[in-house]
C-alpha positions in Angstrom: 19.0 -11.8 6.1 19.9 -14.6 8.3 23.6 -13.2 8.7 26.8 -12.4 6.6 26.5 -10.5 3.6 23.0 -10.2 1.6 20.6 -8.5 -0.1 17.1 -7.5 1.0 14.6 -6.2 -1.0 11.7 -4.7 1.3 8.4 -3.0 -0.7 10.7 -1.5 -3.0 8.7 0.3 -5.9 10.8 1.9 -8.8 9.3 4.4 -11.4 10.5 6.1 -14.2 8.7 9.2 -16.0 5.5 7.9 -13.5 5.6 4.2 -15.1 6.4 1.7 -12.4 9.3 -1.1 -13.2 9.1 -2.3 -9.8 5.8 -2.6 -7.5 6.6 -4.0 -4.0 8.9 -6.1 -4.5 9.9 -8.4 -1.8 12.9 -10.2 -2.1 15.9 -11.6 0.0 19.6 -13.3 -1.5 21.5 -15.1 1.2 25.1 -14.9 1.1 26.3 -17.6 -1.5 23.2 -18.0 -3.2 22.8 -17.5 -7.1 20.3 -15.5 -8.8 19.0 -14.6 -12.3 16.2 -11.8 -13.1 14.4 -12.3 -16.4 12.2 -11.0 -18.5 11.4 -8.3 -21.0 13.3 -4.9 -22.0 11.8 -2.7 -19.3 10.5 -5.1 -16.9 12.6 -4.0 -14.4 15.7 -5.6 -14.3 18.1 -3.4 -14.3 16.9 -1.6 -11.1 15.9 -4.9 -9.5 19.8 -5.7 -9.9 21.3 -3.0 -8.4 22.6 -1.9 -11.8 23.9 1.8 -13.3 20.4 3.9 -13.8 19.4 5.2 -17.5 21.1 8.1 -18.3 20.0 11.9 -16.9 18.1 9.2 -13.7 18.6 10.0 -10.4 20.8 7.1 -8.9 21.3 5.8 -5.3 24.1 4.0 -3.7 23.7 1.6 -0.7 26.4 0.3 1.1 29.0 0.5 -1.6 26.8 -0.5 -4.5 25.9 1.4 -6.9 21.9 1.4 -7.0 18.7 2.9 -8.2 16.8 5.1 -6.5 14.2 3.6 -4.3 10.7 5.6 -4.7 8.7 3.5 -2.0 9.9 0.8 0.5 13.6 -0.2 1.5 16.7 -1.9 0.0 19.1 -3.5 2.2 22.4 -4.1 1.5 24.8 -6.2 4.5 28.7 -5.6 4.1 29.3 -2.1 3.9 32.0 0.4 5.3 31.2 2.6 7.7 33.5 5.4 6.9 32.2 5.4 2.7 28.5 5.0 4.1 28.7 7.8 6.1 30.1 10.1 3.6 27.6 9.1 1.3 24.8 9.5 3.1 25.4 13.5 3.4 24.2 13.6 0.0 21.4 10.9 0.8 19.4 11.7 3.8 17.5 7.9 3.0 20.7 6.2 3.5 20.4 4.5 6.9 23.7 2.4 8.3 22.9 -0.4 10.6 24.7 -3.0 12.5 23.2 -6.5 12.8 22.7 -8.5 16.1 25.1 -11.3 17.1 23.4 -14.5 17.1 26.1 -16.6 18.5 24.9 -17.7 21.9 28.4 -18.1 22.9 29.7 -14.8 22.7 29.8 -11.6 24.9 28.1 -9.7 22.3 25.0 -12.6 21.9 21.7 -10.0 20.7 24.0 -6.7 20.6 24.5 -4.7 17.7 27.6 -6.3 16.3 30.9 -4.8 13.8 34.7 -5.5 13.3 37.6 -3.5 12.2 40.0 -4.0 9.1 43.4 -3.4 10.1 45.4 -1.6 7.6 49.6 -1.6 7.7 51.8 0.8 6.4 55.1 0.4 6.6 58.5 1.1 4.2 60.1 -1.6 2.0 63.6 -2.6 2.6 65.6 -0.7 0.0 63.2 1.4 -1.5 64.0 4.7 -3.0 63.4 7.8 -1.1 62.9 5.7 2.5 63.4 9.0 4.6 60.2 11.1 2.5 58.1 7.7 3.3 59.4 7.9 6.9 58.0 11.6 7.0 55.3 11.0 5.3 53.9 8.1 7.7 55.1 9.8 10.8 53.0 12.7 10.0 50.3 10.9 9.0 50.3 8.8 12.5 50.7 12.2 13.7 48.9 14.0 16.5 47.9 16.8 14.7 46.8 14.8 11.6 45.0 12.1 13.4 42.9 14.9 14.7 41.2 15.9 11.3 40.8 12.0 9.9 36.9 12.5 10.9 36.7 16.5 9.7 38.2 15.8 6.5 37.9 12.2 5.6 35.2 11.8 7.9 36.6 8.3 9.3 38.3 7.1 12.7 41.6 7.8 14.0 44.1 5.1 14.2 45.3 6.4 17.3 43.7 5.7 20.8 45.3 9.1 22.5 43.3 11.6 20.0 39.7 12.8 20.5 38.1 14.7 17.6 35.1 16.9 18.7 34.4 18.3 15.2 31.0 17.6 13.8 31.7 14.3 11.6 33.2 13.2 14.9 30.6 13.5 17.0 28.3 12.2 14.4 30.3 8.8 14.0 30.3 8.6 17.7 26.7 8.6 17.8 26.7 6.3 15.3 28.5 3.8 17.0 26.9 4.2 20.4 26.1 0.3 21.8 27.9 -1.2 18.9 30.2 -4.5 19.6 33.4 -4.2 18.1 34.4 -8.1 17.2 37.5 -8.8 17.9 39.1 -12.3 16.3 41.3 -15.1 18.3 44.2 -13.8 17.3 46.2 -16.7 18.5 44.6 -19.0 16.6 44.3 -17.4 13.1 48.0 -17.5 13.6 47.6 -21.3 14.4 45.1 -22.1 11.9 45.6 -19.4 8.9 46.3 -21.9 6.7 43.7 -24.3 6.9 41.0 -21.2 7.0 42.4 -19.8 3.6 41.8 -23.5 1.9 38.5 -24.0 3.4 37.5 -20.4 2.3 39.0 -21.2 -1.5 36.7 -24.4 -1.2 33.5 -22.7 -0.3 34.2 -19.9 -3.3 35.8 -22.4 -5.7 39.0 -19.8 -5.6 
């Protein structure tokens, strides 16, 4: 995948009841291009899609897609979140999360493992009903003590720079993002230029 969002398909081999749908197949969709699979009932469509398995099949899900299980070879599938990935792959040891390589010759992180964060904002609307239970509510949630089981119980990332989990999922994400670069936008100039960015991104989807 050249970069952005994609699918690879990598000598991926699908059987059902020892008949093989798919034998090696080899296949890459860059992000914004179109594609159609045809051909018989049973041909192998279905799993060469990414769509829901035949009932009573064992399924897969890669990187928040809902797949079929992969007898031979690998299926590789850009955009995903780290903290549903990880979770999933407790109950799929073949799950593998990975971080592509900047490209950009530019930037700091040129040829290093490469991610960004999604902020998320809570906050209480202006005369809303019950405003002091939401005030609880989030101030416990930002909370110390809370914050310090996000990773044992949810098995994400506190939003708070002052807590350090050391319980297992913790030390696992760690790990996991050991030699990662975290992106981090111009935010000065999304401020600028938000406006012209959302118009150019509705032209290129046709939004």
């Amino acid at each position: 995948m050249s970069g952005g969002s994609g699918i690879r398909f990598d000598r991926v081999s699908v059987a059902y009841d020892g008949t093989t749908v798919l034998d090696s197949l080899d296949l890459t969709v860059e992000p914004g291009e179109v594609m159609a699979l045809l051909g018989p009932s049973g041909s192998g469509k279905t799993p060469g899609s990414c769509g829901a398995p035949p009932a009573g099949s064992e399924d897969n899900v890669a990187f928040g897609l809902r797949a079929q299980k992969v007898d031979k070879g690998e299926l590789l599938v850009a955009n995903g979140d780290v903290q549903m990935n990880y979770a999933q792959s407790k109950d799929m040891p073949n799950l593998g999360i990975w971080f592509p390589k900047a490209t950009d010759k530019a930037t700091d992180a040129a040829g290093k493992p490469t991610t960004f964060a999604l902020p998320y904002a809570a906050g209480l609307v202006t005369r809303a009903p019950h405003a002091d239970n939401g005030r609880k509510l989030l101030d416990f949630m930002l909370s110390a003590k809370a914050q310090q089981r996000v990773s044992e119980i949810g098995g994400g990332f506190s939003a708070r720079g002052d807590v350090k989990a050391t319980d297992a999922n913790a030390i696992a994400l760690t790990k996991l993002m050991d030699g990662v670069a975290l992106f981090e936008p111009d935010r000065a100039d999304i401020d600028k230029n938000l406006t012209s960015y959302v118009e150019d991104w509705k032209t290129a989807t046709g939004s």
